[in-house]
PQR file of N, CA, C, O and H, with PARSE charges and radii, in Angstrom:
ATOM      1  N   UNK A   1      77.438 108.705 108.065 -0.4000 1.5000
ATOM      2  CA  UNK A   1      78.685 108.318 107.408 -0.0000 2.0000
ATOM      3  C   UNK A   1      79.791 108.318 108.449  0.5500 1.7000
ATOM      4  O   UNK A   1      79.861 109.233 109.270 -0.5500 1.4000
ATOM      5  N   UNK A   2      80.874 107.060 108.428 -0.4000 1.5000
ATOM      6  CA  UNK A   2      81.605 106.844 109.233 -0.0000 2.0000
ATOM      7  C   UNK A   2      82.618 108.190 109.469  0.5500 1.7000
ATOM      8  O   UNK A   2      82.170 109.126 108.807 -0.5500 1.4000
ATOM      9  H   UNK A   2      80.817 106.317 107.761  0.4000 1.0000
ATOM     10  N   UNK A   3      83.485 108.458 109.993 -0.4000 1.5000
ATOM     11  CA  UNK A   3      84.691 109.467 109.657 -0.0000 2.0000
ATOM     12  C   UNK A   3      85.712 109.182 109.013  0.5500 1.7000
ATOM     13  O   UNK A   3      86.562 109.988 108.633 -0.5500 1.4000
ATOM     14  H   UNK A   3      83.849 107.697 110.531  0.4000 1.0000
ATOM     15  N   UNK A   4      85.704 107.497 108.767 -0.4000 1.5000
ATOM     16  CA  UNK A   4      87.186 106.565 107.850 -0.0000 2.0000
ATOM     17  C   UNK A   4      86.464 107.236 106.877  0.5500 1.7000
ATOM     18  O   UNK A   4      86.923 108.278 106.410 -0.5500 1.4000
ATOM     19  H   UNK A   4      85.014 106.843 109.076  0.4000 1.0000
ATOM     20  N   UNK A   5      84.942 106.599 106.341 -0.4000 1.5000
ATOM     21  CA  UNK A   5      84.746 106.556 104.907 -0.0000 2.0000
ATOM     22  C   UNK A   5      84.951 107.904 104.682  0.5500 1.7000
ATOM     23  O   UNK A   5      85.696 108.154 103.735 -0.5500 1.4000
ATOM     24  H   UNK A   5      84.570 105.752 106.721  0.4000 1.0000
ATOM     25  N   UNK A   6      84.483 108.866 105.309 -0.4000 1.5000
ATOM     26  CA  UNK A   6      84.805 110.410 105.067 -0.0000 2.0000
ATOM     27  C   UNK A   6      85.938 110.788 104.644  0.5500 1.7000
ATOM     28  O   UNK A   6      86.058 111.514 103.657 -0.5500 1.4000
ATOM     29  H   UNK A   6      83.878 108.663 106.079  0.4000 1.0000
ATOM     30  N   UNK A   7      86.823 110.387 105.271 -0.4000 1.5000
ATOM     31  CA  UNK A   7      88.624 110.861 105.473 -0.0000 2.0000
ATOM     32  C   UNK A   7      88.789 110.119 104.433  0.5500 1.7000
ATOM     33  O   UNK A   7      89.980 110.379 104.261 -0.5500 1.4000
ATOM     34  H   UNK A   7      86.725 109.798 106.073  0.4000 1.0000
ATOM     35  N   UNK A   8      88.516 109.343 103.536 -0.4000 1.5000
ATOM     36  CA  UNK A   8      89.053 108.597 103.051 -0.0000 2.0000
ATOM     37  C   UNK A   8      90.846 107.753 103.770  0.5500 1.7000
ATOM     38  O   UNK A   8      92.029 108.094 103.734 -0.5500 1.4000
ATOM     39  H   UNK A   8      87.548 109.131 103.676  0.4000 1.0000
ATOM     40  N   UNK A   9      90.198 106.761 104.248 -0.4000 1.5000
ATOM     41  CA  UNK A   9      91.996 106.273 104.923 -0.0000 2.0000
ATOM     42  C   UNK A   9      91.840 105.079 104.574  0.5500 1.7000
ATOM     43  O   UNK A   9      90.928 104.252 104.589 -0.5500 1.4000
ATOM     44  H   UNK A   9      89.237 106.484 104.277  0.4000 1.0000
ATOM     45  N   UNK A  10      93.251 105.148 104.148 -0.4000 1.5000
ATOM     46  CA  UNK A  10      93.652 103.949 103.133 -0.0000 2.0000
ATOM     47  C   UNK A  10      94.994 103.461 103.787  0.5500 1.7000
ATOM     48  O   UNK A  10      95.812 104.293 104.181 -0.5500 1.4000
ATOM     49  H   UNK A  10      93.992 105.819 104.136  0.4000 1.0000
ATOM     50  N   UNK A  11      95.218 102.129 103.902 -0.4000 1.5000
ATOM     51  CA  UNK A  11      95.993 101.012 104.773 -0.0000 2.0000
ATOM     52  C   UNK A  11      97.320 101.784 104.100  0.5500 1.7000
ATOM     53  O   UNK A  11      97.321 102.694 103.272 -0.5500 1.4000
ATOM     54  H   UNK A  11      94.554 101.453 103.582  0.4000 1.0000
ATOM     55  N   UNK A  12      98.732 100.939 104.901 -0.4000 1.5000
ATOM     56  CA  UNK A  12      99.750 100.989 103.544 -0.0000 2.0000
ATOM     57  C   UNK A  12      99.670 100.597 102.539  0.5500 1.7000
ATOM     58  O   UNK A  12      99.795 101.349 101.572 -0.5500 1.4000
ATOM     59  H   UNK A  12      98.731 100.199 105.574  0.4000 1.0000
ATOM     60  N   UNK A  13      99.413  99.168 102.392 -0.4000 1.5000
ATOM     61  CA  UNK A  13      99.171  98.566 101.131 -0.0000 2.0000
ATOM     62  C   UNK A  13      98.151  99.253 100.279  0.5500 1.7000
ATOM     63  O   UNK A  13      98.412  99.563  99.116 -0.5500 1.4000
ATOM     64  H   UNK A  13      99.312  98.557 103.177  0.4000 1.0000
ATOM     65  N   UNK A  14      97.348  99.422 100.666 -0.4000 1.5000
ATOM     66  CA  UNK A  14      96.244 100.755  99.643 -0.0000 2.0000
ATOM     67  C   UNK A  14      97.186 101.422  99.124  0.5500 1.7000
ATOM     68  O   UNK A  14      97.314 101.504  97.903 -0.5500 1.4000
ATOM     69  H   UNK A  14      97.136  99.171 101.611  0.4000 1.0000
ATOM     70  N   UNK A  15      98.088 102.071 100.078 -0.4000 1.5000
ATOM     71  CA  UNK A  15      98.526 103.672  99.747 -0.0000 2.0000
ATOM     72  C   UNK A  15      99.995 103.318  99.101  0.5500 1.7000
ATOM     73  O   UNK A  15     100.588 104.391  98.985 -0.5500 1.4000
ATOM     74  H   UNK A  15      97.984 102.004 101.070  0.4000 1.0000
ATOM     75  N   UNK A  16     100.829 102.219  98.627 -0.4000 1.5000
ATOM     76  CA  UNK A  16     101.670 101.547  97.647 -0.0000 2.0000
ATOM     77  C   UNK A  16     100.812 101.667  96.267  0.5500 1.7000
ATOM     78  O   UNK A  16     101.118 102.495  95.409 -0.5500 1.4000
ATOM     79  H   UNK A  16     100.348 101.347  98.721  0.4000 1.0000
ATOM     80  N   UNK A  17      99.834 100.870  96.138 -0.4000 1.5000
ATOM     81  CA  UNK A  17      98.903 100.487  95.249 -0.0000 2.0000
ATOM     82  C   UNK A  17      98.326 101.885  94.722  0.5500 1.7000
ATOM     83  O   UNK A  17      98.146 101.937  93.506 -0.5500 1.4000
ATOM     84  H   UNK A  17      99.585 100.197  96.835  0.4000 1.0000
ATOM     85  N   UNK A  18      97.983 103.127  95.540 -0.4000 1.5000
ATOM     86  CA  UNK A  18      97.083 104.059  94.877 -0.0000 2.0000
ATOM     87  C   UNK A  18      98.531 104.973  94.342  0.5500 1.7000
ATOM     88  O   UNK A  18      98.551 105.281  93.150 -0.5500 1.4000
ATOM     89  H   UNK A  18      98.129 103.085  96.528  0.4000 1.0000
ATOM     90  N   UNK A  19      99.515 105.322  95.072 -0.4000 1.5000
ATOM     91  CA  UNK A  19     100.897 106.194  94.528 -0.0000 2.0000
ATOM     92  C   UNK A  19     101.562 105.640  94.035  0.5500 1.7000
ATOM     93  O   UNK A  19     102.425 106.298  93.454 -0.5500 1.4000
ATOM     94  H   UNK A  19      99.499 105.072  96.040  0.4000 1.0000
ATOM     95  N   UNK A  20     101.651 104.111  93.906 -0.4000 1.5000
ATOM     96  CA  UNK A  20     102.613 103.517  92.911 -0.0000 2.0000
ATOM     97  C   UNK A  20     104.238 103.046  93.278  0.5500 1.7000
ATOM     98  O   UNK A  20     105.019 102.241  92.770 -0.5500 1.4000
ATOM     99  H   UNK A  20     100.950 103.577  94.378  0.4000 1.0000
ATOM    100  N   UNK A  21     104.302 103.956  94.391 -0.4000 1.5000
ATOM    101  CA  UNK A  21     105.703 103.726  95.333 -0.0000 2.0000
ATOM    102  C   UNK A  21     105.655 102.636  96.609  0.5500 1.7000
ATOM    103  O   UNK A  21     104.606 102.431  97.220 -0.5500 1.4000
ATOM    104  H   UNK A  21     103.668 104.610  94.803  0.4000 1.0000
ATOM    105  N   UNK A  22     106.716 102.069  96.885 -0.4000 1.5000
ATOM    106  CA  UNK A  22     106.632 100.486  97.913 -0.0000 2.0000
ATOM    107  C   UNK A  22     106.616 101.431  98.882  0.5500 1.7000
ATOM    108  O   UNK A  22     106.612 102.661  98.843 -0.5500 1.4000
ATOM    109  H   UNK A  22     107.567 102.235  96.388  0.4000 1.0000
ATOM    110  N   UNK A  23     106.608 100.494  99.912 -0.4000 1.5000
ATOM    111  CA  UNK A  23     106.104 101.091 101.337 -0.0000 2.0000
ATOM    112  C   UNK A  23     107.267 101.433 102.387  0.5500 1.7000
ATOM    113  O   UNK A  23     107.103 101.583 103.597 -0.5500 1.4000
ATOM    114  H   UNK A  23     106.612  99.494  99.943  0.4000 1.0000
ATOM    115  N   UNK A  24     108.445 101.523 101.698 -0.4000 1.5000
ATOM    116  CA  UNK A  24     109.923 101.411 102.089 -0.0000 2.0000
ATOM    117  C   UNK A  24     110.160 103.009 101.640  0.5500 1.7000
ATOM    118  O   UNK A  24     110.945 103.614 102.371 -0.5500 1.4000
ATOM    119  H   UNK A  24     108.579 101.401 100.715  0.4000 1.0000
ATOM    120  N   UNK A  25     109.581 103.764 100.533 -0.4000 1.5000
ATOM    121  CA  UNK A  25     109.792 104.986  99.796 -0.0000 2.0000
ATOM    122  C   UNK A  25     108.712 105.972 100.372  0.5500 1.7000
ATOM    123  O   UNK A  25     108.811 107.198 100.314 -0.5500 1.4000
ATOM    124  H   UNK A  25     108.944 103.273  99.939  0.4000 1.0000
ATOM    125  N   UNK A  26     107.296 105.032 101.137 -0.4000 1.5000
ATOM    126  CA  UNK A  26     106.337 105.820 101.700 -0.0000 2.0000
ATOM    127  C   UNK A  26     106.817 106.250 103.389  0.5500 1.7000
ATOM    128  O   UNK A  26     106.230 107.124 104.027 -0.5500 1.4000
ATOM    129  H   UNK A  26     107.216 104.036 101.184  0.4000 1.0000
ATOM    130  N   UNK A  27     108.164 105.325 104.009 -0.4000 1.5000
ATOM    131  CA  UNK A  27     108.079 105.144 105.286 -0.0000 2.0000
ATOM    132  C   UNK A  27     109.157 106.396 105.406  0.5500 1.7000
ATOM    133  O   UNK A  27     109.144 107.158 106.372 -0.5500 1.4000
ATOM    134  H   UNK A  27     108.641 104.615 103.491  0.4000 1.0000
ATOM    135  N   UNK A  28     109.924 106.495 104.503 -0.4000 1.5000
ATOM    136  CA  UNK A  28     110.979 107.237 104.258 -0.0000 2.0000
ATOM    137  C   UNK A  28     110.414 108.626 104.409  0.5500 1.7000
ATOM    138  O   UNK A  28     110.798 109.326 105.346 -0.5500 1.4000
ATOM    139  H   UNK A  28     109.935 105.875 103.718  0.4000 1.0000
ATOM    140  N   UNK A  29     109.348 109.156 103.370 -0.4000 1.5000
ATOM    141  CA  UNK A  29     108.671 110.574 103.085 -0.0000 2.0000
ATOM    142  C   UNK A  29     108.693 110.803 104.567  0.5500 1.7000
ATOM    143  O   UNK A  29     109.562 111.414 105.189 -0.5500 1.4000
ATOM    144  H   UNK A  29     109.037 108.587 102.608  0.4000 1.0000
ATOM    145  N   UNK A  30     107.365 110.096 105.160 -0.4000 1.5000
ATOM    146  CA  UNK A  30     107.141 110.165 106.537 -0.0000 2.0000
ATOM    147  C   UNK A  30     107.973 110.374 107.437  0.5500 1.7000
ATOM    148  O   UNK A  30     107.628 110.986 108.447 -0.5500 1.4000
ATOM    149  H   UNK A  30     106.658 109.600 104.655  0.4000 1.0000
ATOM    150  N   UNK A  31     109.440 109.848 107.250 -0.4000 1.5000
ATOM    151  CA  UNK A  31     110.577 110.163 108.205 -0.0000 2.0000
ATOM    152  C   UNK A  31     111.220 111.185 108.532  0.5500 1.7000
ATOM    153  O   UNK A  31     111.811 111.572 109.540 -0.5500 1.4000
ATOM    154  H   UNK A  31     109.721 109.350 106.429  0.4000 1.0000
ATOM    155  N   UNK A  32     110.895 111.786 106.932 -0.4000 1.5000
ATOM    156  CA  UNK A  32     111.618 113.278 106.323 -0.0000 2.0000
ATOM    157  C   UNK A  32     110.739 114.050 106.755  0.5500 1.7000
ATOM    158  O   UNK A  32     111.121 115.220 106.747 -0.5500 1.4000
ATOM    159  H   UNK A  32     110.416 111.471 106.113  0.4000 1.0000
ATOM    160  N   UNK A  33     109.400 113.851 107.248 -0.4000 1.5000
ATOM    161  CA  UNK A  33     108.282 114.918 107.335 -0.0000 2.0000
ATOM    162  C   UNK A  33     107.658 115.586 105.808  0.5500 1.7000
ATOM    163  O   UNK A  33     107.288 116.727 105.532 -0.5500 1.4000
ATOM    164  H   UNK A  33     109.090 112.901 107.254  0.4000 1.0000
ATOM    165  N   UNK A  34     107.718 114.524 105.113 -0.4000 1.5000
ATOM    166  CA  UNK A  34     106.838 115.121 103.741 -0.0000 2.0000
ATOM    167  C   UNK A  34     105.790 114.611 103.395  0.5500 1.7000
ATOM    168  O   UNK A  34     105.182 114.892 102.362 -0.5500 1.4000
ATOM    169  H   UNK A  34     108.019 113.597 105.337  0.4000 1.0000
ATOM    170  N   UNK A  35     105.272 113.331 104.711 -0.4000 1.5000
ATOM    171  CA  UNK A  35     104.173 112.719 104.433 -0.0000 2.0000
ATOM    172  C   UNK A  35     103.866 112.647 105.741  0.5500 1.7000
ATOM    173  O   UNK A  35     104.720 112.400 106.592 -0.5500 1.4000
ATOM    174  H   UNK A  35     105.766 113.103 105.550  0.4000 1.0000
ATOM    175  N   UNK A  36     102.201 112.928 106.101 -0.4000 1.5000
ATOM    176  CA  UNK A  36     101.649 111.943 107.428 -0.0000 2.0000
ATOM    177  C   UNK A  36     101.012 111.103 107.360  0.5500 1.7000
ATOM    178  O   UNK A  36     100.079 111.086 106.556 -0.5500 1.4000
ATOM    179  H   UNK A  36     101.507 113.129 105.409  0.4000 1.0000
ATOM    180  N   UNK A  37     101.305 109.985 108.266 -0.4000 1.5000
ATOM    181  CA  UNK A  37     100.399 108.889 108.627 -0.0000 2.0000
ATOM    182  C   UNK A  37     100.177 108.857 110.050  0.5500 1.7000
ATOM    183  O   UNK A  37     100.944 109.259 110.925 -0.5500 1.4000
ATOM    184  H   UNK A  37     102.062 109.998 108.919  0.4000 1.0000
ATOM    185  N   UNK A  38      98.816 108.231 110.208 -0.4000 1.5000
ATOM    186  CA  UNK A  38      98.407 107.880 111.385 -0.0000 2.0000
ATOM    187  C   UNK A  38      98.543 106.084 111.529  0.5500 1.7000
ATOM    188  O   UNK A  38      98.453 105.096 110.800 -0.5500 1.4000
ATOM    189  H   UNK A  38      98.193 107.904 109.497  0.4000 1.0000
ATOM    190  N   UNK A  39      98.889 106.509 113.349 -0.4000 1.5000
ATOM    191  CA  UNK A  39      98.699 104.587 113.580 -0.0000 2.0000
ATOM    192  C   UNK A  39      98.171 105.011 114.895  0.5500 1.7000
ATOM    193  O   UNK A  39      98.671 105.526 115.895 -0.5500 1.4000
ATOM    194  H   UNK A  39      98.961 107.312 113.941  0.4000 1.0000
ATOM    195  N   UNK A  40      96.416 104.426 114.383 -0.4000 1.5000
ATOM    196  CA  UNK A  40      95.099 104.407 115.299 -0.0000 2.0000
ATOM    197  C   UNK A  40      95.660 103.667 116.704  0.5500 1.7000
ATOM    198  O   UNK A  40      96.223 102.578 116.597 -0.5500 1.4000
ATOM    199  H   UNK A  40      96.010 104.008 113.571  0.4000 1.0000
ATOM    200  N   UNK A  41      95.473 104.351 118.149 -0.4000 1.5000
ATOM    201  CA  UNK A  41      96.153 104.235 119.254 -0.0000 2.0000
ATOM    202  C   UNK A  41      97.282 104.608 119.515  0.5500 1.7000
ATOM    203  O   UNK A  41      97.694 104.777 120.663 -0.5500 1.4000
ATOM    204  H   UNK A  41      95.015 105.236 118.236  0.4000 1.0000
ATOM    205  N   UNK A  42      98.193 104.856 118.074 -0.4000 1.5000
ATOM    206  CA  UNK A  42      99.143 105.950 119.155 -0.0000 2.0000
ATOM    207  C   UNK A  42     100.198 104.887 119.264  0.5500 1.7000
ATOM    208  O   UNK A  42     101.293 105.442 119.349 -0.5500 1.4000
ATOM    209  H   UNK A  42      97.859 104.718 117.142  0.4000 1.0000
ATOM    210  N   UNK A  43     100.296 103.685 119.294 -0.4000 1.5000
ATOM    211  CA  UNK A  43     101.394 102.813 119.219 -0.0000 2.0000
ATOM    212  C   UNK A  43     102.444 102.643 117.951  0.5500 1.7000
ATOM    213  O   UNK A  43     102.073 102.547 116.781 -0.5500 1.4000
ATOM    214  H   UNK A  43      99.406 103.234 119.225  0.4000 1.0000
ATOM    215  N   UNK A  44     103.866 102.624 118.406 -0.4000 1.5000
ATOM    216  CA  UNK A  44     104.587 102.712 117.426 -0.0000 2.0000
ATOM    217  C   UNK A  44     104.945 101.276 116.081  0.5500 1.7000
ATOM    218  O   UNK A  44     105.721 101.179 115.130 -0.5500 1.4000
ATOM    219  H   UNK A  44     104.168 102.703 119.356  0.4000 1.0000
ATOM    220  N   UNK A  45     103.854 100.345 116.724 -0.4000 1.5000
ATOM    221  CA  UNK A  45     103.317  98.480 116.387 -0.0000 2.0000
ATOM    222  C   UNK A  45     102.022  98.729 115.387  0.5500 1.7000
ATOM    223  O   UNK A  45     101.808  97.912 114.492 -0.5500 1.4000
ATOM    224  H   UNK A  45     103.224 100.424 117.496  0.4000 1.0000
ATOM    225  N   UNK A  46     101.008 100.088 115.593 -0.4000 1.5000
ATOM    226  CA  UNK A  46     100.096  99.666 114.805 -0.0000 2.0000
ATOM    227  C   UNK A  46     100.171 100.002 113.417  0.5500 1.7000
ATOM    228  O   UNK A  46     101.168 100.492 112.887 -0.5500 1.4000
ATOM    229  H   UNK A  46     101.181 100.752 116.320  0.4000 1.0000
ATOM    230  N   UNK A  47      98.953  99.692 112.762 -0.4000 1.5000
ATOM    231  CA  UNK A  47      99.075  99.832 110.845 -0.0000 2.0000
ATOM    232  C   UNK A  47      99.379 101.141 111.065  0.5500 1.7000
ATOM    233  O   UNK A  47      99.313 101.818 112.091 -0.5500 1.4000
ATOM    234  H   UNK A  47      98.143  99.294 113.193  0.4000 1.0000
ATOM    235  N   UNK A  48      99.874 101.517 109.455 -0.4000 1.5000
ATOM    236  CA  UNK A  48      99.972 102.817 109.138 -0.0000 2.0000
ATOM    237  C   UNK A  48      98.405 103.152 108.704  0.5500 1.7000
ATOM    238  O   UNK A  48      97.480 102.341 108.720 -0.5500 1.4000
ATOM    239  H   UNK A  48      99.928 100.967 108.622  0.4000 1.0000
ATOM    240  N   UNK A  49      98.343 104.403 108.352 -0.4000 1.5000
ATOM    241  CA  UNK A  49      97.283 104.862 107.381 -0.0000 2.0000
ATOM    242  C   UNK A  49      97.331 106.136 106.942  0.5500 1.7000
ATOM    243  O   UNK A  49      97.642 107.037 107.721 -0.5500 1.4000
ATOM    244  H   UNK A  49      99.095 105.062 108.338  0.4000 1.0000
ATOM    245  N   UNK A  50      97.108 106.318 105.976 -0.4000 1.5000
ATOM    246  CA  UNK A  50      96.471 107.454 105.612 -0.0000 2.0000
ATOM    247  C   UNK A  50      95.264 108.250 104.957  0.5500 1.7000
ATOM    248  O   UNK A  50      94.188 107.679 104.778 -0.5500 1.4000
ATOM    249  H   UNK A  50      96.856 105.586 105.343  0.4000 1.0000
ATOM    250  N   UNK A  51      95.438 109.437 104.638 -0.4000 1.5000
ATOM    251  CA  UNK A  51      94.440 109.802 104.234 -0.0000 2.0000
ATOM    252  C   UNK A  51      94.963 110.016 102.887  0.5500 1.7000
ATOM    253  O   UNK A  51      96.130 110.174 102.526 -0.5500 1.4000
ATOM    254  H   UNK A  51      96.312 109.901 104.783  0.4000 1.0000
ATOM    255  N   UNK A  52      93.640 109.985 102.062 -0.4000 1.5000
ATOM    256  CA  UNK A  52      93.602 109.710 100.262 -0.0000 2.0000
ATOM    257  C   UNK A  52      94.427 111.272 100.012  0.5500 1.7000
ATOM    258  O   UNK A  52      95.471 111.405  99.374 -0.5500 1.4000
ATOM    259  H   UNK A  52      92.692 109.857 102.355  0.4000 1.0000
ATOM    260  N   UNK A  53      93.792 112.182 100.574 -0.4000 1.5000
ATOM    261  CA  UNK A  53      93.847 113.736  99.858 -0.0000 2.0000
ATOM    262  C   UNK A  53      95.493 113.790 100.804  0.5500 1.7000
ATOM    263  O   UNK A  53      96.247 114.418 100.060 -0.5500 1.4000
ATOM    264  H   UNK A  53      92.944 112.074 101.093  0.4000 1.0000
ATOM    265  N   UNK A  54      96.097 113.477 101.801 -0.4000 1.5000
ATOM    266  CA  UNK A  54      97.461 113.945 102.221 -0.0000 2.0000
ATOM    267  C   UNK A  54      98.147 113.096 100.584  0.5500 1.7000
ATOM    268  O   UNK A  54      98.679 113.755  99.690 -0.5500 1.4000
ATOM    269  H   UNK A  54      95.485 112.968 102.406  0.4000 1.0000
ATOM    270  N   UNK A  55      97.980 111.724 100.533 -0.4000 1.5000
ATOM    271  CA  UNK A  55      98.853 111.168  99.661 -0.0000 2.0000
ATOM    272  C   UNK A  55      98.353 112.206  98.280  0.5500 1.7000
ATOM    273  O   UNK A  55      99.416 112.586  97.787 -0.5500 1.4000
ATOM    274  H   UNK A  55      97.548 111.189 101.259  0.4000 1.0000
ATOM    275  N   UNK A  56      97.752 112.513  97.866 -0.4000 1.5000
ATOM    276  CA  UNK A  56      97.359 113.353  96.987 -0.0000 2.0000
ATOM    277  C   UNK A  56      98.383 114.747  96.429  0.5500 1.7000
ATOM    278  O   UNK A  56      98.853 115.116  95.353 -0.5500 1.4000
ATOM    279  H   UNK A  56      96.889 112.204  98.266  0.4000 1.0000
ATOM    280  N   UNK A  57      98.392 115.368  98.268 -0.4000 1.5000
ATOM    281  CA  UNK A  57      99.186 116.274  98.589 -0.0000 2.0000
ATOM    282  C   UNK A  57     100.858 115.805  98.105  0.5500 1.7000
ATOM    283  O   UNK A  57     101.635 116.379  97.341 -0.5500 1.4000
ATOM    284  H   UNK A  57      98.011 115.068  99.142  0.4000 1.0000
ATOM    285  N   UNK A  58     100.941 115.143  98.515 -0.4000 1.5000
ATOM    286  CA  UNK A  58     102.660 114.264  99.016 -0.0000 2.0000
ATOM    287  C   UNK A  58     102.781 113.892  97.197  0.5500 1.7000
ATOM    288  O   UNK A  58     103.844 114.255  96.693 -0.5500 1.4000
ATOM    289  H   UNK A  58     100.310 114.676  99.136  0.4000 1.0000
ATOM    290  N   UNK A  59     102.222 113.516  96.676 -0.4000 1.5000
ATOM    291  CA  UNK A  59     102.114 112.612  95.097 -0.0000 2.0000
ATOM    292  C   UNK A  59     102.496 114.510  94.354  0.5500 1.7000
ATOM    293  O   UNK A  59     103.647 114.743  93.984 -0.5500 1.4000
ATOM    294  H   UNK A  59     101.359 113.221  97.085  0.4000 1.0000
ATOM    295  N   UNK A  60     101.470 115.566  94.255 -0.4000 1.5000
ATOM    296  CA  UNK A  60     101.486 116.595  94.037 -0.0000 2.0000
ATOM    297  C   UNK A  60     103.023 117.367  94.031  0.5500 1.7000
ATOM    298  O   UNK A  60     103.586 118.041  93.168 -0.5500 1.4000
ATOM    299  H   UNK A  60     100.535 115.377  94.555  0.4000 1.0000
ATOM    300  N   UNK A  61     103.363 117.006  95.201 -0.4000 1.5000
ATOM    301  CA  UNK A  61     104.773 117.741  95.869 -0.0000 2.0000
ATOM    302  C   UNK A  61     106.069 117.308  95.010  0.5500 1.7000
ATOM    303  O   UNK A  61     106.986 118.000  94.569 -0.5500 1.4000
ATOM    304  H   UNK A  61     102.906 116.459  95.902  0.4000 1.0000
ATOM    305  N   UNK A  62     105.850 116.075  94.935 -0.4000 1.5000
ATOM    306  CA  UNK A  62     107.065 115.123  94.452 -0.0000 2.0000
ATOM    307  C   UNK A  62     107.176 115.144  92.565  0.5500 1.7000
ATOM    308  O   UNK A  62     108.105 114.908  91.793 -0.5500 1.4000
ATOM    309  H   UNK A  62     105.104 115.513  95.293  0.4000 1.0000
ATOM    310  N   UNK A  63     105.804 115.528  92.375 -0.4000 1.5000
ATOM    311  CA  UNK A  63     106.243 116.437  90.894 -0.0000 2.0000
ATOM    312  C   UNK A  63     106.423 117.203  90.439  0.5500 1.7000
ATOM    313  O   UNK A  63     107.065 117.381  89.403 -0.5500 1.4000
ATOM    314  H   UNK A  63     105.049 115.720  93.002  0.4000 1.0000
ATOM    315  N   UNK A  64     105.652 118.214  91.402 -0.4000 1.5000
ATOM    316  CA  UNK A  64     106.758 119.441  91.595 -0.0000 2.0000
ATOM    317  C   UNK A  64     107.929 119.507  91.836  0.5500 1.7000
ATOM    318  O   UNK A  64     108.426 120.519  91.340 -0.5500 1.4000
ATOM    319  H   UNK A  64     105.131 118.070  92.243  0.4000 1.0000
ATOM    320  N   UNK A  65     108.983 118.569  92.659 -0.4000 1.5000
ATOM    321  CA  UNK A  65     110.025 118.489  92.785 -0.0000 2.0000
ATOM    322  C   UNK A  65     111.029 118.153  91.497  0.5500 1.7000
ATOM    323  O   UNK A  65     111.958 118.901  91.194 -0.5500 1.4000
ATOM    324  H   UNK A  65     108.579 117.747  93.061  0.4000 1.0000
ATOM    325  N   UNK A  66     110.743 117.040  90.850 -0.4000 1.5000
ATOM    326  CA  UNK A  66     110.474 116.569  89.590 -0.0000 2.0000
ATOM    327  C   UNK A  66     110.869 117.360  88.833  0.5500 1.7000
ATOM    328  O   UNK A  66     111.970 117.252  88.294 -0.5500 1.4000
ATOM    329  H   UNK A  66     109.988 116.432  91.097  0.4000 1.0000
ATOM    330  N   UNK A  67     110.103 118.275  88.637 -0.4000 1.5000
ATOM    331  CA  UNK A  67     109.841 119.317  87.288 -0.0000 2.0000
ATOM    332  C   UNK A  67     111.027 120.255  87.529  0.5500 1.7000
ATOM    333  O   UNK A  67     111.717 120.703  86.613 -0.5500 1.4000
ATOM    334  H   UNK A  67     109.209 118.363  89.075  0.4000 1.0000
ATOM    335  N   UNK A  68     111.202 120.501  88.732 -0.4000 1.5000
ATOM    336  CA  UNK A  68     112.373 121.811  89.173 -0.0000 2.0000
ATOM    337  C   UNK A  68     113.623 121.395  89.160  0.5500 1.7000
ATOM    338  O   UNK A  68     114.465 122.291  89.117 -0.5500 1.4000
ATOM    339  H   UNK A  68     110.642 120.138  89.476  0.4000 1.0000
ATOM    340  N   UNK A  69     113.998 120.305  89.185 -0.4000 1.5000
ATOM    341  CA  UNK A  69     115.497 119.209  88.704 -0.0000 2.0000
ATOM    342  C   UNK A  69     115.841 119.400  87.098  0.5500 1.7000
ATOM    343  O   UNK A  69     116.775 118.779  86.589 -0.5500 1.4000
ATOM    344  H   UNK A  69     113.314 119.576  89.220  0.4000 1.0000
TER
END
């Protein structure tokens, strides 16, 4: 088994589509440090990605936040 299929890593567009939020609200988390993504090589040009269980994490967090408002 590959280590993608393992990790489960999912494009941006996956990761809009699986949390429901545009990729403008995902780039943001990431900016703030409440989300990671990887971009395979290390260049600040390549795709994003992530992993299923961080967005999981990050999705988790933000209703907790939610609930405490």
């Amino acid at each position: 088994m590959s280590l993608a299929r393992k990790r489960q890593m999912l494009s941006i567009e996956q990761a809009e589509e699986y949390t429901g939020y545009s990729d403008l609200i995902i780039k943001r988390a990431i900016k703030r440090g409440e989300l990671k993504g990887e971009r395979p090589g290390g260049s600040k040009f390549a795709r994003l990605y992530f992993e299923q269980a961080e967005l999981d994490r990050w999705l988790a967090a933000i209703e907790v936040d939610a609930e405490a408002q």
